[in-house]
SEKOLSE-990636 format. One record per residue (C-alpha): x, y, z; residue in one letter. Coordinates in steps of 0.2 Angstrom, whole numbers, padded with zeros to 4 digits, always signed. Layout:
# SEKOLSE-990636
XYZa ...
***
This chain:
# SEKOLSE-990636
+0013-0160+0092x +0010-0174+0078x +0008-0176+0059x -0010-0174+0061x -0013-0160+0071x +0002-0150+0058x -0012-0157+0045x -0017-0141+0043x -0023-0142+0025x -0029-0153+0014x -0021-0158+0000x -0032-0170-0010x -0040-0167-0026x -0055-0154-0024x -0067-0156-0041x -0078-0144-0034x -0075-0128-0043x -0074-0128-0062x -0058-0123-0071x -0041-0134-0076x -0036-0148-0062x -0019-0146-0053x -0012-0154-0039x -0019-0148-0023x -0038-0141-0024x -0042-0136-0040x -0045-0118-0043x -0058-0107-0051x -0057-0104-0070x -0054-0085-0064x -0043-0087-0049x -0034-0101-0062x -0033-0089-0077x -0028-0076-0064x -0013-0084-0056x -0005-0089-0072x +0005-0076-0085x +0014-0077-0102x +0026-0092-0101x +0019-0102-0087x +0024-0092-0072x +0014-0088-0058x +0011-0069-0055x +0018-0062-0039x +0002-0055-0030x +0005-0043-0017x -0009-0045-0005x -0018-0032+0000x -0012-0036+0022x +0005-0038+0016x +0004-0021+0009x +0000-0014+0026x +0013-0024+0036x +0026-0016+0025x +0022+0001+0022x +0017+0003+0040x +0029-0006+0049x +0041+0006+0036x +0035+0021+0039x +0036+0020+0059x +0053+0013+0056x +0066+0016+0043x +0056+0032+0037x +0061+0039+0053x +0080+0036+0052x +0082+0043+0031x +0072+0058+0042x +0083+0060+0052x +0098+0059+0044x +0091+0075+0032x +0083+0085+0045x +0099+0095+0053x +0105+0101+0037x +0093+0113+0034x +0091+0120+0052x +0110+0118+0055x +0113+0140+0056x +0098+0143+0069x +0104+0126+0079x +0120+0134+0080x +0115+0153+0085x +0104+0143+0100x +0118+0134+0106x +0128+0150+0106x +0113+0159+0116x +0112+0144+0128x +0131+0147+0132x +0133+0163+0134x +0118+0165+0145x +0125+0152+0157x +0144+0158+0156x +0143+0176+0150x +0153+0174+0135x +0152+0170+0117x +0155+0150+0115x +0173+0147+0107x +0172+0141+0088x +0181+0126+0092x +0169+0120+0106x +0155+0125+0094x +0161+0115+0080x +0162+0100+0094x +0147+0101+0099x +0137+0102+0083x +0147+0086+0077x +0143+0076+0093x +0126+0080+0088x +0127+0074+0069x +0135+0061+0076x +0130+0054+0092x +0114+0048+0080x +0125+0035+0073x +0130+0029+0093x +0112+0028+0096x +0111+0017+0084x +0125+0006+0089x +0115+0005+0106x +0099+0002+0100x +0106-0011+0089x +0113-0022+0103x +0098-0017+0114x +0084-0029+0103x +0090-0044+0112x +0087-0036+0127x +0071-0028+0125x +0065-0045+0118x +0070-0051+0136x +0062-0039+0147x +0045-0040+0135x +0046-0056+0138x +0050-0057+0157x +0041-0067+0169x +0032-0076+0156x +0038-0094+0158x +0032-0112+0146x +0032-0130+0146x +0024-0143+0137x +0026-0161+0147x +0010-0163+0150x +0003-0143+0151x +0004-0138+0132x +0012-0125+0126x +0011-0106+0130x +0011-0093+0114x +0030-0088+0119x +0046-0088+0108x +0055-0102+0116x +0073-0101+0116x +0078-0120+0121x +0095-0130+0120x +0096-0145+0109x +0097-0160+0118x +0086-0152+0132x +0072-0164+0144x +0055-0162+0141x +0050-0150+0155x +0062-0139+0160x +0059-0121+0159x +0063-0107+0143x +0066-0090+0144x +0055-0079+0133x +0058-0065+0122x +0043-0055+0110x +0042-0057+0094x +0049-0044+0078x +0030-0036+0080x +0029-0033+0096x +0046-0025+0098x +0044-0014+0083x +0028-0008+0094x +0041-0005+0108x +0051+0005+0098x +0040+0018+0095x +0041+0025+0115x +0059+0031+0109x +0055+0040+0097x +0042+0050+0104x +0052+0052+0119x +0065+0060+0107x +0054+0070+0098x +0046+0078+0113x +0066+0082+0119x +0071+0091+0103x +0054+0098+0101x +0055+0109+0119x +0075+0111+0120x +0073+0128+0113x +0058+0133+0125x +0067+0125+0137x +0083+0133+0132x +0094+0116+0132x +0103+0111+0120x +0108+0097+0130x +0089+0089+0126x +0094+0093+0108x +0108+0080+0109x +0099+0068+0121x +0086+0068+0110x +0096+0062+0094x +0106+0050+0106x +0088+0043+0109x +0084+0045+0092x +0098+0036+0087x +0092+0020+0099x +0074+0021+0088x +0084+0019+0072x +0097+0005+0077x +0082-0006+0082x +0072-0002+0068x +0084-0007+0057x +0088-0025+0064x +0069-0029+0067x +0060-0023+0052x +0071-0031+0038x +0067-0048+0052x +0050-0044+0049x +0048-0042+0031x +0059-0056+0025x +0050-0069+0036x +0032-0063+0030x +0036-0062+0009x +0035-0076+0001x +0053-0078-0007x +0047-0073-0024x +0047-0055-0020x +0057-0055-0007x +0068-0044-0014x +0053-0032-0020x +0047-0033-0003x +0063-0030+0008x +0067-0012-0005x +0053-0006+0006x +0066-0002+0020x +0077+0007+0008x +0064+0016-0003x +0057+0021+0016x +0074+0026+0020x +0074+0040+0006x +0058+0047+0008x +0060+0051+0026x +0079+0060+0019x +0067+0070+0004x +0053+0075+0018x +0066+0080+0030x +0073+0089+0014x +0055+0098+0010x +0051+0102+0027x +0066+0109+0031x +0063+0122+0016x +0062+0142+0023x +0042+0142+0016x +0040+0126+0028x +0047+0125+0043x +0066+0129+0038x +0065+0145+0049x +0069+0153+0067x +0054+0152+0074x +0049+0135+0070x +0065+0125+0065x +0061+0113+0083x +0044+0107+0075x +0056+0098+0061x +0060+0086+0077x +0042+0087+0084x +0036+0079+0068x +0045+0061+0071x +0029+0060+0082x +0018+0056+0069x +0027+0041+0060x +0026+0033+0077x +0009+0037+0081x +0003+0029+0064x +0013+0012+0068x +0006+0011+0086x -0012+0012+0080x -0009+0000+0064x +0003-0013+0068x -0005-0021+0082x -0020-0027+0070x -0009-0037+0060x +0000-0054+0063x +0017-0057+0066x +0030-0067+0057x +0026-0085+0052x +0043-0092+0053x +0043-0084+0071x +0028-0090+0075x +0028-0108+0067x +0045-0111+0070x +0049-0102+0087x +0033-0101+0095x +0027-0117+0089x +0009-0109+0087x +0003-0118+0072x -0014-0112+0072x -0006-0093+0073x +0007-0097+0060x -0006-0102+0045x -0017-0088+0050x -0003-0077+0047x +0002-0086+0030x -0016-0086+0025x -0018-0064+0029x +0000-0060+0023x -0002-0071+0006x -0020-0068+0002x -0026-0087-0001x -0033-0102+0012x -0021-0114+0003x -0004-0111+0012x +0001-0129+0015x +0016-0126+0003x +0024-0111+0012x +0021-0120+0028x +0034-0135+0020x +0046-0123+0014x +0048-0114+0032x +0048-0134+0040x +0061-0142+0028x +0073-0125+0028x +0073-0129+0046x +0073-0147+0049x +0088-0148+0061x +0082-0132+0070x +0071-0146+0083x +0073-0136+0097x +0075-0117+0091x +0089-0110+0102x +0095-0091+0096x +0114-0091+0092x +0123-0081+0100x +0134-0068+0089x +0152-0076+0095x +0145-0094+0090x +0139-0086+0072x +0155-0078+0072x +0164-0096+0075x +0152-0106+0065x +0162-0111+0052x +0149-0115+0040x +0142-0097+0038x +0161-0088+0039x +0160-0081+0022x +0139-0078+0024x +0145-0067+0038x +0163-0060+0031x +0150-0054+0014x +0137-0045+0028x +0153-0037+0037x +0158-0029+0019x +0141-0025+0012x +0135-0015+0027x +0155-0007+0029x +0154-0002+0010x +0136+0004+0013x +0142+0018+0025x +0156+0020+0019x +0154+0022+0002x +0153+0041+0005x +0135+0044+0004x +0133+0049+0021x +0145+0063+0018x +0134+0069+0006x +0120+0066+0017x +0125+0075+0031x +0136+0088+0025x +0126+0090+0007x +0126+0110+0010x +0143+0113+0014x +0148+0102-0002x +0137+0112-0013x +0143+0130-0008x +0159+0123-0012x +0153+0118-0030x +0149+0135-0031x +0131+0136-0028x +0124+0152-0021x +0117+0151-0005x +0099+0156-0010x +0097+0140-0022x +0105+0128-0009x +0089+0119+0000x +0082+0117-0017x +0096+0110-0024x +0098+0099-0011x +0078+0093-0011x +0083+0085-0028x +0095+0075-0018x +0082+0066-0010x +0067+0065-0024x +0081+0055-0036x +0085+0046-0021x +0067+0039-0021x +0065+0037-0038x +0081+0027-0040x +0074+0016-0025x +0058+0014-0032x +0068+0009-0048x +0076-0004-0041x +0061-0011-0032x +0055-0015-0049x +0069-0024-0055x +0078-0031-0043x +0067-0050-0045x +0072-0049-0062x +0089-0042-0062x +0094-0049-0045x +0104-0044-0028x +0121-0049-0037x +0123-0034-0052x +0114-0022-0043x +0125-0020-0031x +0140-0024-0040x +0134-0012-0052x +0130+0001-0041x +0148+0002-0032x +0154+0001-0048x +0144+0017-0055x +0147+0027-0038x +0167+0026-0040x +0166+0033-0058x +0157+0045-0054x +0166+0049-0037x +0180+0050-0050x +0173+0064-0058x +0167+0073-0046x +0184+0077-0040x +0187+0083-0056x +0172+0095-0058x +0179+0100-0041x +0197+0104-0046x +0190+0113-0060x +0174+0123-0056x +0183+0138-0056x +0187+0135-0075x +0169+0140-0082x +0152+0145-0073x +0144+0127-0077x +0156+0115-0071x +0149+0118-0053x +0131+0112-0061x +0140+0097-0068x +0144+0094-0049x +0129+0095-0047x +0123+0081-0059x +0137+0071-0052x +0129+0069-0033x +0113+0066-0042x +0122+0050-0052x +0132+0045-0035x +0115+0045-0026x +0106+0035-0041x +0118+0022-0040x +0117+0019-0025x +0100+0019-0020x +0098+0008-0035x +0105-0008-0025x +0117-0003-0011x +0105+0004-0004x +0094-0007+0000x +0102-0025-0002x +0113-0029+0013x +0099-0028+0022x +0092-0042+0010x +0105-0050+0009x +0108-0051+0029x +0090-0060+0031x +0093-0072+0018x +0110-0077+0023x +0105-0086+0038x +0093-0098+0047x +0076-0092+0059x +0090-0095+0074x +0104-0087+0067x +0096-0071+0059x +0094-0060+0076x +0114-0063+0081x +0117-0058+0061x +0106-0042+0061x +0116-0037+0076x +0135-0038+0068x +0128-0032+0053x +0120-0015+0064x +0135-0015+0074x +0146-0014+0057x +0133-0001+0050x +0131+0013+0064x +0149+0011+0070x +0154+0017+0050x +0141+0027+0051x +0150+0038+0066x +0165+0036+0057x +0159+0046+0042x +0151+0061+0052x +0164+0061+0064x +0179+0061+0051x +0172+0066+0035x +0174+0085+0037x +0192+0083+0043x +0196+0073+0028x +0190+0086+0018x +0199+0099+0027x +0216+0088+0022x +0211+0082+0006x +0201+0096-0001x +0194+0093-0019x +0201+0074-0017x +0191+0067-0002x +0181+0059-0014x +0194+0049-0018x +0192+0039-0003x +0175+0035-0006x +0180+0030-0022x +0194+0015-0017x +0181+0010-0004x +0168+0008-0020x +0179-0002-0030x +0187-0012-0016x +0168-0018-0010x +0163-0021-0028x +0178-0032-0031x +0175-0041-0016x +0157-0045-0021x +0159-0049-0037x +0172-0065-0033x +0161-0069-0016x +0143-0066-0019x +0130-0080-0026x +0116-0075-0034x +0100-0078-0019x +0088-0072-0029x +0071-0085-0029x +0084-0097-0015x +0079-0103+0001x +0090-0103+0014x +0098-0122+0012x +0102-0115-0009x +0111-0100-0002x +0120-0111+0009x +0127-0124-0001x +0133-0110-0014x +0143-0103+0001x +0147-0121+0008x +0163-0124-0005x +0171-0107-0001x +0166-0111+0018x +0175-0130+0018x +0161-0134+0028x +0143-0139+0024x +0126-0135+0031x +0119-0146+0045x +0105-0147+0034x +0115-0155+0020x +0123-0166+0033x +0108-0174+0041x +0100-0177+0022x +0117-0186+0015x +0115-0197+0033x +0095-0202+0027x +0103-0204+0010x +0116-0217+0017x +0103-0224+0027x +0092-0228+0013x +0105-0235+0001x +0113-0247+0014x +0093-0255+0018x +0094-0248+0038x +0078-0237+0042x +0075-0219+0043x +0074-0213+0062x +0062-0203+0068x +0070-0188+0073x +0058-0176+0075x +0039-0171+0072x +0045-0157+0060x +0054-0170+0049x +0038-0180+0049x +0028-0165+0044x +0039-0162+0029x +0040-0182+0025x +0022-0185+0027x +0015-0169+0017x +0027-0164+0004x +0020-0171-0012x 
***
């Protein structure tokens, strides 16, 4: 691989087309007058296959998991008379109250260890994808494989393979058919066993989902709207809770007879991502960087973006990762140990505990329960608890729109910081509901605000923030504490939650509340702004609290000294002439 074949677009003068010269080729007076807006700035086009990526790659994955997190609530009486009619058909007695309140908890919960699973599984599943397939390039070329080498290694020797974030997001999909099938026939079937099984499996679907698809979104946006573009998981995430919500409605399919197609609906999520996603490309960066497919790699920058000319983004990707010459995967105990990414990976750590912890879940899970204690009759529940999930969308939808100009850093301050005020007054509408018939509807409107604020930015941006933390080689290790810290606080919330409010009645809330505030603190002394950043800018904003620079930043202070003391530059690398040679 050399200069010329990375050559991959011109960048001399094209006088062909009318309209104002620029570097580069010159555009036409439309596409010119197009690009620009008010004040000089280009406008951030959404193309229309980048469009697809997203909203498909969304739909079979984080849609499913805000699905499931909403569909028990509505079916939650009929699952419980089923698992009492399974019982006493196999012993002959009634199932104890305790043991029933056990087992519907193991299967609120045992979605949140599904997840852990499927979390730690996408290195694996990468790996048998992957096995048997085998590359070298002294003298043979190289295969279209994700080589994971070590640096320093001879020319020859053989890599082990893994897929790409595509591929495994295509892979996904057989779990969450298998699951759906489970839950669909355990009443025909009279198991409620392949009720639980089936959320265990469920579970797997939505911890993979999670650590691939934010992967595969940040590495296809261009870092413009990045932000905009990595909302989609979280605005994904709260339409599939408001479908679970309307579906789940008596008119729908909230009833006896039909509560298991709520689970055989998961289906169809996963049908439309297996029939779409395989016509689109994968990630750039994973293919430019990791499969060293140049051809492949502009291709995908040339669909994704929408225009021919993507010689620019190709140099961003190559001089963010100049030292990456052999891409090997860090493991998570090196990234844990890396001590220039400590506080990148301390910041992850708290966003994605506060995330879960901040006591959404709660209302999540539980969101019935709260509202007959509020006071609410038991007719006007389900609709009340729709509203839950339409503001939800609304709010992410909101901060979609804004978070390019606003940035990562106040909405999520901002929305702790709202959630513990009005976690705060919540308990007080709760101690005092009693007083007068509308201080339950003022709880009401305080759930509404708790969900809004979060949706707004929590929701959504430690999932941004994880991919633009770190490096092509460091981002998988970081997507797996990050989902290992989010479905482990996950569990905690569904497994304890209902025994903290059992202690602490109308002050439960409280908790959420210190959490809130504790996380908002933390982020507001820790967290840079990363909003329009590459990778090397997020770095060295981290790298005075770390007490340890980049390897980036080291290599380019050694060409620096190099260059001041007369010695010349070496040539390290064909990536490093790429950037050298074409930058302009």
């Amino acid at each position: 691989m050399n200069s010329k074949e990375l050559g991959l677009v011109s960048l001399t003068d094209d006088t062909s087309h009318a309209g104002p010269p620029g570097p580069g080729r010159a555009l036409p007076e439309c596409d010119y007058l197009r690009s620009r807006v008010r004040g000089g700035r280009r406008r951030k086009d959404w193309s229309c296959s980048l469009l697809v990526a997203s909203l498909t790659g969304a739909f079979g994955s984080s849609f499913l998991y805000g699905y499931n997190l909403s569909v028990v609530n509505a079916p939650t009486p009929y699952i419980k008379a089923f698992y009492n009619e399974s019982w006493q058909r196999r012993h002959e007695h009634p199932i104890d109250p305790d043991t029933l309140t056990l087992l519907w908890s193991v299967t609120v919960s045992i979605f949140a260890i599904g997840g852990l699973v499927g979390t730690l599984m996408v290195k694996m599943i990468g790996k048998v994808l992957g096995s048997g397939v085998e590359a070298t390039w002294e003298g043979r070329g190289e295969t279209q494989c994700r080589r994971l080498t070590r640096l320093g290694s001879e020319k020859g020797e053989l890599v082990q393979v893994q897929v790409g974030r595509k591929r495994t997001l295509l892979a996904n999909n057989g779990f969450a058919i298998s699951a759906a099938l489970l839950m669909a026939c355990s009443l025909q079937a009279g198991a409620f066993e392949m009720l639980i099984v089936g959320r265990f499996i469920m579970g797997i679907n939505g911890g993979i989902a999670l650590s691939v698809l934010p992967m595969y979104l940040s590495e296809i946006s261009p870092k413009q709207i990045r932000g905009s573009l990595g909302q989609v998981t979280a605005i994904f995430i709260c339409i599939g809770v408001f479908t679970g919500q309307l579906l789940g409605l008596p008119e729908l399919l909230g009833k006896e007879s039909t509560w298991p197609y709520l689970f055989g609906v998961i289906v169809v999520p996963a049908v439309v991502q297996l029939l779409s996603l395989p016509f689109l490309p994968d990630s750039p960066c994973y293919l430019l960087l990791e499969k060293h497919n140049e051809a492949r790699a502009v291709k995908a920058f040339q669909t994704f973006l929408g225009k021919a000319d993507v010689s620019q983004e190709v140099e961003e990707v190559l001089a963010d990762s100049r030292v990456q010459r052999n891409i090997r995967l860090v493991s998570v105990l090196e990234l844990l140990r890396a001590p220039n990414v400590r506080w990148q990976v301390v910041t992850v750590i708290v966003t994605m505990a506060c995330y879960q912890l901040c006591g959404l879940n709660a209302i999540w899970f539980y969101t019935n329960s709260i509202f007959g204690n509020a006071g609410i009759p038991p007719a006007n529940i389900p609709y009340v608890t729709l509203s839950t999930g339409g503001v939800e969308t609304l709010a992410a939808i909101f901060s979609s729109l804004v978070i390019e100009r606003l940035g990562r850093r106040p909405l999520l301050i901002g929305g702790f910081g709202l959630m513990a005020l009005f976690f705060g007054t919540l308990t007080i509408t709760l101690t005092l509901q009693d007083r007068a018939h509308w201080v339950p509807y003022l709880s009401i409107v305080c759930i509404l605000a708790i969900i809004a604020s979060f949706c707004s930015g929590p929701g959504g941006i430690p999932f941004i923030l994880t991919g633009e933390f770190f490096q092509q080689s460091q981002r998988p290790a970081a997507f797996i504490i990050a989902g290992t810290v989010n479905w482990l606080s996950n569990f905690a919330v569904g497994l304890l939650f209902p025994f903290i409010q059992k202690s602490l009645d109308t002050y439960c809330f409280l908790v959420f509340a210190t959490i809130c505030i504790s996380g908002a603190s933390y982020l507001y002394f820790v967290l840079p702004e990363t909003k329009n950043r590459t990778h090397a800018e997020i770095s060295q904003a981290f790298s005075k609290r770390n007490k340890a620079y980049p390897p980036e930043e080291k290599i380019d202070s050694a060409v620096t000294d190099d260059k001041t003391n007369g010695r010349p530059e070496q040539d390290s690398s064909t990536l490093d002439n790429y950037v050298k040679n074409r930058i302009v």
